[in-house]
C-alpha positions in Angstrom: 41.9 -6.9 9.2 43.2 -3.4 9.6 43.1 -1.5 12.8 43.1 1.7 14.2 46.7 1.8 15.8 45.6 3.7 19.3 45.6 1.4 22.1 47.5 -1.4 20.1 50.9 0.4 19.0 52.5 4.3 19.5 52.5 4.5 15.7 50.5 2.8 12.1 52.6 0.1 10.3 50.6 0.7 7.0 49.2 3.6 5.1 45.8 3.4 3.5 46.0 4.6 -0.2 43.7 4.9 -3.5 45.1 4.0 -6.9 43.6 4.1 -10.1 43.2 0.3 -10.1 41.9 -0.3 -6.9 39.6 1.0 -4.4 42.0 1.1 -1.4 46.1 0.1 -1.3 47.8 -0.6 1.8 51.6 0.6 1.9 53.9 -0.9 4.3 55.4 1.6 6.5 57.9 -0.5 9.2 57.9 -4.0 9.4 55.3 -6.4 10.4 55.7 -9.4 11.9 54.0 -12.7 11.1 51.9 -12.3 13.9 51.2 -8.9 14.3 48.3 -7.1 12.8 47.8 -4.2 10.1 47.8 -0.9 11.6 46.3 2.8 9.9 45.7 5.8 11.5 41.9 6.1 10.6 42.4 10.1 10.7 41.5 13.0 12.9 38.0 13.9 11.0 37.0 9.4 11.1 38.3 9.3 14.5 35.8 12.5 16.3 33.0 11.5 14.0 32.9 8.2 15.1 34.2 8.9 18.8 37.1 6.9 17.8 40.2 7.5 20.3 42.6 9.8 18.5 46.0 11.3 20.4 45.7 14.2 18.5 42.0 15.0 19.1 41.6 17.7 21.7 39.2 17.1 24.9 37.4 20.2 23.3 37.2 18.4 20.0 35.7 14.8 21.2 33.3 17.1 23.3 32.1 19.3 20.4 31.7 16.1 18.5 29.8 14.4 21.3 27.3 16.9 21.3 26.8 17.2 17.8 26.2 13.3 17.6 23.7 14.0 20.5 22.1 17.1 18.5 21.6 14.8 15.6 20.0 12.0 17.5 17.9 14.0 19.2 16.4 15.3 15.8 15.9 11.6 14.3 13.9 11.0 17.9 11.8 14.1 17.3 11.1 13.0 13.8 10.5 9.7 14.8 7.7 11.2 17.1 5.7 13.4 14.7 
């Protein structure tokens, strides 16, 4: 698997890539041991669209994002009513 590094490291061991071959390449940033899992930083946008924990997300941010998850459910529950 590969992880979202918050709450398991202070920094990603692996960067997540496209090539022209493949769909996604992961590039080795430090070392990993044989034990320890891949780790990416799934990125700001990912991260408040999916209320992921990010360290650089603002309160502001995950609050603005909460709201318009809420705004959006709210509309399918409305639709789903008609």
């Amino acid at each position: 698997f590969v992880n979202h590094y918050v709450g398991i490291a202070d920094s990603p061991n692996c960067t997540l890539g496209a090539t022209g071959d493949h769909v996604a390449a992961i590039e080795v940033t430090k070392l990993i041991g044989q034990d320890e899992e891949l780790l990416v930083d799934y990125g700001l946008e990912h991260c408040l669209r999916n209320q992921v924990p990010h360290p650089r997300a603002p309160a502001w941010a995950r609050d603005f994002a909460a709201m318009a998850r809420l705004q959006a459910v709210s509309e399918q529950i409305s639709q789903l009513q008609e």
